[in-house]
C-alpha positions as CSV (number, residue, x, y, z in Angstrom):
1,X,-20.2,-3.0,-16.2
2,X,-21.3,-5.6,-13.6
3,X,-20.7,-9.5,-14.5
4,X,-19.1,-12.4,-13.1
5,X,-16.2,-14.3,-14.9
6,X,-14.7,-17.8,-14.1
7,X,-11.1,-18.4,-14.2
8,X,-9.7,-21.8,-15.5
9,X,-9.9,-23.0,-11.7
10,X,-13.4,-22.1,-11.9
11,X,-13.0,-19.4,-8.8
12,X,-15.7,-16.4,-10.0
13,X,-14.3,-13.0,-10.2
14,X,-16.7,-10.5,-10.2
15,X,-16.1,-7.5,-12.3
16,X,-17.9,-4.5,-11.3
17,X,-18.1,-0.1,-12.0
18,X,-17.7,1.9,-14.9
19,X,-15.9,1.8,-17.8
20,X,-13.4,4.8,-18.0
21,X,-10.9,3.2,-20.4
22,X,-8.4,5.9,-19.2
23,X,-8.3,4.4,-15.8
24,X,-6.7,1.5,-14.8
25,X,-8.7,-1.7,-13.5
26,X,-7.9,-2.1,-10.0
27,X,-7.8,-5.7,-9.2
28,X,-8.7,-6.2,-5.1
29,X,-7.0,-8.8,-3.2
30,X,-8.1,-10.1,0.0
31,X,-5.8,-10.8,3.2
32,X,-5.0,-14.1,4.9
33,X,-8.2,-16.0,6.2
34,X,-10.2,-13.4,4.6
35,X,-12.3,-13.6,1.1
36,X,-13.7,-11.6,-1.5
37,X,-16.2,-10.0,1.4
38,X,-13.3,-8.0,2.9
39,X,-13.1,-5.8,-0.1
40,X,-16.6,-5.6,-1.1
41,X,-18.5,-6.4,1.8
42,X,-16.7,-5.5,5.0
43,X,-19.2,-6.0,7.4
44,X,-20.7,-9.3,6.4
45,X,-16.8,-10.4,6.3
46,X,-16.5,-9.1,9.7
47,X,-19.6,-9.0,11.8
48,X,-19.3,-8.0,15.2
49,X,-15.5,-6.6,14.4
50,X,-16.1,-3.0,13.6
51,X,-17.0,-0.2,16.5
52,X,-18.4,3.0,16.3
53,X,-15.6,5.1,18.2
54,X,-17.6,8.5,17.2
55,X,-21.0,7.3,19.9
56,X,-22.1,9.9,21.6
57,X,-23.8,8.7,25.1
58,X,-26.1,10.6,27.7
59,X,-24.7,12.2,30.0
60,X,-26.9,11.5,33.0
61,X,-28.4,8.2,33.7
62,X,-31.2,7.5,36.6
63,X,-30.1,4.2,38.6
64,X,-33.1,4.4,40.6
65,X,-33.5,5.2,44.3
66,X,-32.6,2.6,46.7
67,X,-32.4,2.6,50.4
68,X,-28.3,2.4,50.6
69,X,-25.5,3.8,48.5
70,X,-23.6,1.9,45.8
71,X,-20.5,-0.2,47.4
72,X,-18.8,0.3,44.0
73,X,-17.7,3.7,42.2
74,X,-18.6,1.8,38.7
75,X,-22.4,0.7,37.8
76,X,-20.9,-0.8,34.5
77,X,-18.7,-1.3,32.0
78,X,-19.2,-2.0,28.3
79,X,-17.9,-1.2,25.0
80,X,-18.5,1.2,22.0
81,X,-22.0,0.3,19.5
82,X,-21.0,-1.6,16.7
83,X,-20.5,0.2,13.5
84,X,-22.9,0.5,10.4
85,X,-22.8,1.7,6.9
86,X,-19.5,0.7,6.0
87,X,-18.1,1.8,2.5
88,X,-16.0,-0.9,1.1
89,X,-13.0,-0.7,-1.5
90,X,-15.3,-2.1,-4.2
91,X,-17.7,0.4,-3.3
92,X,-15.4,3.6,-3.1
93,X,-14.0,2.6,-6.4
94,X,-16.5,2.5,-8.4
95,X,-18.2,5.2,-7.2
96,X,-15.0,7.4,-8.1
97,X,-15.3,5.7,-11.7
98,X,-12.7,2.5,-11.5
99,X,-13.4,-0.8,-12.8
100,X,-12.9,-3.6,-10.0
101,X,-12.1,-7.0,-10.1
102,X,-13.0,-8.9,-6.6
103,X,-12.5,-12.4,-6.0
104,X,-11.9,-15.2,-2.9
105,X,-8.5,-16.5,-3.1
106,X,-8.0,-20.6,-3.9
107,X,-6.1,-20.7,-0.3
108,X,-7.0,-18.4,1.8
109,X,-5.7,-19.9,5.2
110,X,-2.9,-21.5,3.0
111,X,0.6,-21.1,1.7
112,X,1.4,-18.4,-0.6
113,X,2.3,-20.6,-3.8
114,X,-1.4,-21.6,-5.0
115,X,-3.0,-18.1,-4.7
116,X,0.4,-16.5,-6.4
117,X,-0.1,-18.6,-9.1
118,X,-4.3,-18.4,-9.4
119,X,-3.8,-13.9,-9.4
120,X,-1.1,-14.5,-12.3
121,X,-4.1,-16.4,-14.1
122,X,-6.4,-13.6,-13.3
123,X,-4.1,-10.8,-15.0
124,X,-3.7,-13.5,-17.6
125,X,-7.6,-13.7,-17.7
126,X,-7.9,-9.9,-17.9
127,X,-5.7,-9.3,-20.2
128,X,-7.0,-11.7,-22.9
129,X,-10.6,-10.1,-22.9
130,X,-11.7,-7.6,-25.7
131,X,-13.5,-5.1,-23.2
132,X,-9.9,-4.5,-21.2
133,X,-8.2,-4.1,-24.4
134,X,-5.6,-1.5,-23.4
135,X,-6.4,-1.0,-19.9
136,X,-3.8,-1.0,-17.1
137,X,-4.0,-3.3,-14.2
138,X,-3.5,-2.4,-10.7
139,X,-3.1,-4.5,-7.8
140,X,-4.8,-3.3,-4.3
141,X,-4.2,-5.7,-1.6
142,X,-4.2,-6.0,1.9
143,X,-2.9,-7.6,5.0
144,X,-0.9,-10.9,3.2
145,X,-2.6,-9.9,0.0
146,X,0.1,-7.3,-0.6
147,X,2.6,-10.6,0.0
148,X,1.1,-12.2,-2.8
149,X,0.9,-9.6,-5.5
150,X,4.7,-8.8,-5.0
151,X,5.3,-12.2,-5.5
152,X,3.0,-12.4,-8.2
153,X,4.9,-9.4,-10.0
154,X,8.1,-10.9,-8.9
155,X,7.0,-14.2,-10.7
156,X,5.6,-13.0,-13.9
157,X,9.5,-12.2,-14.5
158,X,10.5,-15.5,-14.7
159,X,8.7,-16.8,-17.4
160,X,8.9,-15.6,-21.3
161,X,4.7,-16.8,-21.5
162,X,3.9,-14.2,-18.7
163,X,5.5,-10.9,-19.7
164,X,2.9,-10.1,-21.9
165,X,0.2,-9.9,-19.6
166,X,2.0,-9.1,-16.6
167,X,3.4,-5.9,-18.3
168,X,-0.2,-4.5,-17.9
169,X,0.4,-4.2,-14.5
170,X,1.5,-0.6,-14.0
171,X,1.0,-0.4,-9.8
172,X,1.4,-2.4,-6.5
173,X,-1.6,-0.6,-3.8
174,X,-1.0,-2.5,-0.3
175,X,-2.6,-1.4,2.5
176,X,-1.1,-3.0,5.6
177,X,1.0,-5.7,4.4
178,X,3.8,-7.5,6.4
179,X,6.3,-6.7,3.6
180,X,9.2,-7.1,6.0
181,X,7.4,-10.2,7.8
182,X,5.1,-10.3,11.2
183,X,6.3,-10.8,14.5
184,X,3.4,-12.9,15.7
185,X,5.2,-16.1,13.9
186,X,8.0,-15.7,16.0
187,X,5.8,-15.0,19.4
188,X,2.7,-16.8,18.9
189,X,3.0,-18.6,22.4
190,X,3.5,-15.3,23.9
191,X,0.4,-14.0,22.4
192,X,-1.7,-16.8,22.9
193,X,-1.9,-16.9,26.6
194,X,-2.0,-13.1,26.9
195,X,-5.0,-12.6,24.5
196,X,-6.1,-15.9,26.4
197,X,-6.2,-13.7,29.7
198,X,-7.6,-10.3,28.2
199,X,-10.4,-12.2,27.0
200,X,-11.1,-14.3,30.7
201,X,-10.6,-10.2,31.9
202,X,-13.4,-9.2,30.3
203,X,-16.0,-12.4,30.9
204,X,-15.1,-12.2,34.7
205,X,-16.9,-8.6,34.9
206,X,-19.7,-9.5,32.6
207,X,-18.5,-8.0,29.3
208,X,-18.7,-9.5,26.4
209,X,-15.2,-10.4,25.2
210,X,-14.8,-8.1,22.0
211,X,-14.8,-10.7,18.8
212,X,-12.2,-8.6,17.4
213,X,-9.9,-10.6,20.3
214,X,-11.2,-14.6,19.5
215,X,-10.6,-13.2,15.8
216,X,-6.4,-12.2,16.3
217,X,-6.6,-15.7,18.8
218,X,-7.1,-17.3,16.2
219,X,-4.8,-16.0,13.7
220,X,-1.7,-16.7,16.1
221,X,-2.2,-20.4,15.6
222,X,-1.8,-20.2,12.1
223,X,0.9,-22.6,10.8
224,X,1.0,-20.2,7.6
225,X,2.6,-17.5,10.0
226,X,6.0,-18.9,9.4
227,X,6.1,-17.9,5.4
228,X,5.8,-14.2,6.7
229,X,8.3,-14.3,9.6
230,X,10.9,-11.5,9.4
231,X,13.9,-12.6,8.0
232,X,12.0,-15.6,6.8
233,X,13.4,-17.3,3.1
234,X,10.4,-16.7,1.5
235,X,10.2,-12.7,2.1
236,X,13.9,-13.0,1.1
237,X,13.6,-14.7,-1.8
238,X,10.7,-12.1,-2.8
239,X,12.8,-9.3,-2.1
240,X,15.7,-10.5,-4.1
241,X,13.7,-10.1,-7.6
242,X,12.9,-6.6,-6.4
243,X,12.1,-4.2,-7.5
244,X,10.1,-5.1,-10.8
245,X,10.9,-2.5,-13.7
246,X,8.0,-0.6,-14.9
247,X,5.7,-1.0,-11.7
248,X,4.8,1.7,-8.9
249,X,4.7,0.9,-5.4
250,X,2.9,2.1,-2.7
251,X,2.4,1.4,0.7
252,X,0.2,2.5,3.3
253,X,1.1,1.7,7.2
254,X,-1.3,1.8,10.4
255,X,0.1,2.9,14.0
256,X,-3.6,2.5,15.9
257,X,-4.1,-0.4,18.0
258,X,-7.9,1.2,18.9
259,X,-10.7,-0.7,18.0
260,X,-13.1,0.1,19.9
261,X,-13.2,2.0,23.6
262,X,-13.7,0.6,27.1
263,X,-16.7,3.0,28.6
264,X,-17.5,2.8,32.6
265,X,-20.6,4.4,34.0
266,X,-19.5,6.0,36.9
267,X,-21.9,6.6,40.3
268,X,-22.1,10.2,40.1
269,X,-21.2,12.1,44.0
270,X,-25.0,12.9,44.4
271,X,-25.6,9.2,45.0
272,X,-24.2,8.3,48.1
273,X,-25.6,11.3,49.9
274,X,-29.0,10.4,51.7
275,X,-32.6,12.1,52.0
276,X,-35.8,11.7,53.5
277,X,-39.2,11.2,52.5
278,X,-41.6,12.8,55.2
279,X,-42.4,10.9,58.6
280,X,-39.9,8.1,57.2
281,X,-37.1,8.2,59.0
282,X,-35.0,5.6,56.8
283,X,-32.4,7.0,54.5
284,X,-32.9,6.9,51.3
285,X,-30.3,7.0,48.0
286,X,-30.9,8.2,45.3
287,X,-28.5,6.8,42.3
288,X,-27.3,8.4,39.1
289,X,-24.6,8.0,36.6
290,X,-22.9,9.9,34.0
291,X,-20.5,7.6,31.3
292,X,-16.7,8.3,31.3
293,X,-14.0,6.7,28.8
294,X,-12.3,3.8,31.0
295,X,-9.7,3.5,28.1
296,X,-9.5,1.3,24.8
297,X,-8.3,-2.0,25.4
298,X,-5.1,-2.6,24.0
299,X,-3.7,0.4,24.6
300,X,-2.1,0.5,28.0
301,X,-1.4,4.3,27.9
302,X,-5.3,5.1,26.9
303,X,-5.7,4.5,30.8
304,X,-3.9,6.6,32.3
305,X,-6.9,9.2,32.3
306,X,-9.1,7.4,34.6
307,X,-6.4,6.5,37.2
308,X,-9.4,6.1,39.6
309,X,-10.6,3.2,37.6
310,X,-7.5,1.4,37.6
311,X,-7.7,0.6,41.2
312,X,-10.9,-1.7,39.6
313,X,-9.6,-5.8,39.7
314,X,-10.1,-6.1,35.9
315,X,-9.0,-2.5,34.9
316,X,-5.7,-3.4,36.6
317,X,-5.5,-6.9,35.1
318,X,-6.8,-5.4,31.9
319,X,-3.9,-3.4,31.9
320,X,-1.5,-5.6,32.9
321,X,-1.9,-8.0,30.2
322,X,-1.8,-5.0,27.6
323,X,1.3,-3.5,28.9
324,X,2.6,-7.6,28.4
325,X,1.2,-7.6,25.0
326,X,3.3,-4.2,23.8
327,X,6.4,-5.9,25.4
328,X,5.8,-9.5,23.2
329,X,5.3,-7.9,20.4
330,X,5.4,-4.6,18.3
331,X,2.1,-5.0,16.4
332,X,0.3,-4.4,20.1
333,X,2.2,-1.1,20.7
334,X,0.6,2.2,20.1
335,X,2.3,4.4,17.9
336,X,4.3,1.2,15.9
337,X,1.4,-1.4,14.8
338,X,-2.1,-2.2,13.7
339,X,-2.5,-5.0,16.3
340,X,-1.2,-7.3,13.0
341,X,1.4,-5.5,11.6
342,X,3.8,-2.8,12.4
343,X,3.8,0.4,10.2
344,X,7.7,0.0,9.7
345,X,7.2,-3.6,8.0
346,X,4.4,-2.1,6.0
347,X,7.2,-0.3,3.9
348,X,9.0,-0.8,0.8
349,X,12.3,0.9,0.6
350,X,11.6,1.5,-3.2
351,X,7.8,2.5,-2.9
352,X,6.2,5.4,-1.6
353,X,4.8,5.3,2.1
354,X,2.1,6.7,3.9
355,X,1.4,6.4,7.6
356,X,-2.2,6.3,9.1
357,X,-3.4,6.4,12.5
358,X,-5.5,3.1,11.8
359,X,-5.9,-0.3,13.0
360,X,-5.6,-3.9,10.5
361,X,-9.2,-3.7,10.5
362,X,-10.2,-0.1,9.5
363,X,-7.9,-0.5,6.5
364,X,-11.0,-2.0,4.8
365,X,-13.1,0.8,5.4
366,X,-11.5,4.0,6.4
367,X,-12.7,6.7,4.1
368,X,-9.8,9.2,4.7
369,X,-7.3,5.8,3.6
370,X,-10.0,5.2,0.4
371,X,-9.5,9.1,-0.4
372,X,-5.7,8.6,-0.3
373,X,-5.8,5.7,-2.3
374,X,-8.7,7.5,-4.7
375,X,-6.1,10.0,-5.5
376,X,-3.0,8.0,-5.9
377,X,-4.9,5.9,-8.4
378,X,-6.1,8.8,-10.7
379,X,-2.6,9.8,-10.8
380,X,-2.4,6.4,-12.5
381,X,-4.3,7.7,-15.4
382,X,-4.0,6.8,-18.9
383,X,-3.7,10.0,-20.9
384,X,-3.4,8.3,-24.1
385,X,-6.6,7.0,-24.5
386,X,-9.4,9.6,-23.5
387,X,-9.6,10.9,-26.9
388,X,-10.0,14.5,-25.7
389,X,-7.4,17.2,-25.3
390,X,-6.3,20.7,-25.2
391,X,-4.3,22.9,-27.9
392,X,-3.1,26.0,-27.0
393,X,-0.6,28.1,-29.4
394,X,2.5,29.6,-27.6
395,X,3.6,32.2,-26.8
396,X,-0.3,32.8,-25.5
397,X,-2.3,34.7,-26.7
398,X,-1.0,35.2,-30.3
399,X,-0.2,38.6,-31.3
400,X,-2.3,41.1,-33.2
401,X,-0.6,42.3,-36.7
402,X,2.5,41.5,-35.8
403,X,5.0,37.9,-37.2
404,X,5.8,36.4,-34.4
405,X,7.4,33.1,-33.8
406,X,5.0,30.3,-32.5
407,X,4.7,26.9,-31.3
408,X,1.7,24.5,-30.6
409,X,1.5,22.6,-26.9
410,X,-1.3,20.1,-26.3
411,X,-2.7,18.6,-22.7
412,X,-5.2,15.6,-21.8
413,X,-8.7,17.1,-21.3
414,X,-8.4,15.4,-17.9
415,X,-5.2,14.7,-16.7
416,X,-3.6,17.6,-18.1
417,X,-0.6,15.7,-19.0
418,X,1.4,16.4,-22.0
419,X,0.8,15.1,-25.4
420,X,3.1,14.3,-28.0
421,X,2.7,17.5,-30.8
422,X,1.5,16.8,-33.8
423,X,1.4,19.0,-37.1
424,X,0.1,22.4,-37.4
425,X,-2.3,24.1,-40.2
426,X,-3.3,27.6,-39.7
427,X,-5.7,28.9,-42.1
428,X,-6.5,32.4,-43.2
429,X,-9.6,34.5,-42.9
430,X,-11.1,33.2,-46.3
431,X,-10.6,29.5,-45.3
432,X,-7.3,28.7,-47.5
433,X,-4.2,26.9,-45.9
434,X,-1.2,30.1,-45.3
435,X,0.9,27.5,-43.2
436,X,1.4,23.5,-42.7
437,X,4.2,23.1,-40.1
438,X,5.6,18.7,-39.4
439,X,4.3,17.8,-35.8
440,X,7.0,19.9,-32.9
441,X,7.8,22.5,-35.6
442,X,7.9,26.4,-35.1
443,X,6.4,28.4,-37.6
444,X,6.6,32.5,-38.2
445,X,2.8,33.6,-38.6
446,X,1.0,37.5,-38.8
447,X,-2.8,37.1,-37.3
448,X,-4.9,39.5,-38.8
449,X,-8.4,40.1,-38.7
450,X,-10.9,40.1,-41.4
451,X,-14.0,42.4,-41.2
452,X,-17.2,40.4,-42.5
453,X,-20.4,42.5,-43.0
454,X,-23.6,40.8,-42.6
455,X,-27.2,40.7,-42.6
456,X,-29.3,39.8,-39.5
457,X,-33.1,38.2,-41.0
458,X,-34.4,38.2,-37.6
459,X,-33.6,41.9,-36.8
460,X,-33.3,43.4,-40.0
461,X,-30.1,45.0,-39.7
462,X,-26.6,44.9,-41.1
463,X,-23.9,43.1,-38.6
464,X,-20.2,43.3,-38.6
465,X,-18.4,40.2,-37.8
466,X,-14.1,40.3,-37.0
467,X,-12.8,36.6,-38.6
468,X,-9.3,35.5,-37.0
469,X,-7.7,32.6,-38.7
470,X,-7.5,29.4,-37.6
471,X,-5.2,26.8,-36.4
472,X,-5.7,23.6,-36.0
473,X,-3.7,20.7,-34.9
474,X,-3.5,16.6,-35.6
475,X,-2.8,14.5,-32.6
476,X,-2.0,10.6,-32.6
477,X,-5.0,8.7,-32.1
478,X,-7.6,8.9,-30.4
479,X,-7.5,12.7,-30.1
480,X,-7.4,13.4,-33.9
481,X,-7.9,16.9,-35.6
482,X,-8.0,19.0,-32.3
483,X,-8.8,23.4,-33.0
484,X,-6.2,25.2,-31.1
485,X,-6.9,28.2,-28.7
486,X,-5.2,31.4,-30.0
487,X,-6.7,33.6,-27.7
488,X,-8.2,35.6,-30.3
């Protein structure tokens, strides 16, 4: 399935994977500022943001040969490659067999209230359309996107109109969201002039300032901020109609503020040793350098290694204004936050929480989070409506020759969950009906074998063939008449 619906608004929600009706539709929403990009398209979303933290560098580099010895232990500093080949949500999904629903939010750098009330007409949308005819819904959300759906969910409570469609919902997904509110509303001043003065750092020794820095700049300044400030009304008032009956939560929490690391060729010893060419009595040096891990900005502690380095002007005021940053605010400090949010706001005290290593960003992409989330969501499964299951009489395997007391038990073909039981027939050697037991009924029963004798056309010659009876079972719909496994 791959199309594009319009909404009443007009936004276009692109539909896209395939259709397992035993799995729910996961419906992706998008954080503040962001679009539908972030979850299908991470990298054209972000370009520049993402870093390759896994790059691999030579280890010896030729600086030429030059007639004096470097004045400086460092030749240069730069930053990780950027990364390529990002998987996105969408992407994952579908490729695990989920149906997604992606779209751009009415007001993304806005207040909650419009894009609560456009993801209620999405479900609403969803829910009316013949292909999603019994499908579950799931929401998926990051960053503020979690925000929304809870109050979404909270919402659809409210209103007699709504239930219907918003009972479809059976699972909140959010990755990263400032359930319990971000401190950067409260200490956006402080943030700005630090970030301000990491960024001036890293100009003043010819590096490019990392865009992942103008990027959170630029989120501090957001007059939005204030909706999601802990202990804020509107996080209050979301809480209060928490939480909603029939619905699953989980969260997902990031402790990493590394996005990328801080590399600094370093002169190796070799080059500030002289030699001489023959009949020339001038020195000459010959310079090399081999790349060593400065540390990652943002984390203070990552530089603690190269102690050397830190005597550097901009390592020490690099670190000075990280070590600031931790202090203002929790999101900046390794081990608590993602640089947006910390992992103890990402958690629900009702929901079930899971704590990665990861920065705001890498939430988008991060396979080992998809594969987490991959497996959460096909515990989500719909065993009702895959239309294939497995019978199995009990006690297993039935007895030979002998009456014995037995029941009939019944699993999804996939999920293996448990079916309801539904009734029984066992028929004898000849075909005839011995026993019809109601559905979840015991029933006495000797199993004895027939000998059938044969003749094989192809070969000529006479074949004996044992004959068990059979036993059958009739499960709701869609399963239907389903043969049951005697082990005979």
């Amino acid at each position: 399935m791959a199309e594009t619906i319009l909404l009443p608004d007009g936004t276009p929600v692109a539909i896209d994977g395939p259709v397992d009706v035993s799995l729910p539709v996961v419906i992706l929403i998008h954080g503040l500022g962001g679009s539908a990009l972030d979850m299908t398209a991470p990298e054209q979303a972000y370009p520049g943001l993402a870093y390759n933290k896994t790059k691999v560098f030579p280890f010896y580099r030729d600086e030429h040969v030059l007639p004096f010895p470097p004045f400086s232990p460092v030749a240069r500093l730069y930053l990780d490659p950027l990364a390529t080949g990002l998987t996105s949500w969408s992407k994952a999904l579908t490729a695990a067999g989920f149906t997604t629903a992606a779209y751009t939010q009415k007001a993304p750098n806005g207040t909650l209230a419009p894009n609560v009330a456009q993801l209620i007409m999405l479900i609403t949308k969803l829910a009316s359309m013949s292909e999603f005819s019994g499908r579950r819904f799931v929401l998926l959300t990051h960053s503020r996107g979690g925000v929304i759906a809870r109050s979404a969910l909270v919402t659809g409570q409210t209103s007699p109109s709504l239930l219907g469609p918003m009972s479809r919902v059976s699972a909140l997904i959010a990755l990263h969201s400032p359930n319990a509110g971000s401190g950067w509303a409260g200490d956006s001043v402080a943030i700005t002039t630090l970030l301000t003065r990491l960024i001036t750092a890293f100009t003043a020794v010819g590096v490019t300032p990392p865009a992942f820095l103008t990027t959170l700049l630029g989120l501090v300044a957001d007059p939005v901020l204030a909706e999601i400030a802990p202990g804020g009304a509107v996080l209050a008032g979301i809480a209060a109609g928490e939480p909603v009956p029939g619905i699953l939560y989980f969260t997902f929490g990031g402790t990493s503020v590394d996005f990328a690391r801080l590399w600094a060729d370093v002169y190796t010893p070799d080059s500030a040793f002289p030699f001489f060419l023959p009949f020339i009595l001038i020195p000459f040096f010959h310079w090399g350098s081999t790349p060593v891990i400065a540390g990652v900005p943002l984390n203070a502690p990552s530089f603690i290694p190269a102690a050397a380095l830190t005597l550097l002007p901009v390592i020490a005021e690099l670190t000075t204004a990280m070590n600031l940053l931790a202090a203002a605010a929790p999101e900046f400090r390794p081990g608590a936050g993602d640089l947006l949010v910390t992992d103890a706001s990402a958690t629900l005290p009702f929901g079930v929480h899971t704590t990665n290593a990861l920065n705001h960003l890498e939430a988008l992409y991060d396979p080992v989070l998809q594969a987490q989330v991959i497996a959460t969501l096909l515990t989500l499964r719909n065993p009702l409506v895959t239309g294939r299951a497995h019978a199995r009489i009990s006690p297993y395997p039935a007895a030979r020759g002998v009456t014995t007391q037995y029941s009939v038990v019944a699993t999804d073909a996939q999920s293996g969950l448990p079916l309801p039981p539904g009734p029984v027939t066992v028929r004898n050697t000849f075909g005839g009906v011995d026993i019809t037991a109601p559905a979840g009924a015991t029933f006495d029963y000797d199993f004895t074998s027939r000998l059938i004798h044969e003749f094989d056309p192809l070969t000529g010659r006479g074949l004996t063939v044992q004959v068990w009876p059979g036993v059958t079972s009739l499960i709701d719909a869609p399963y239907g008449l389903t043969t049951v496994d005697t082990g005979l």
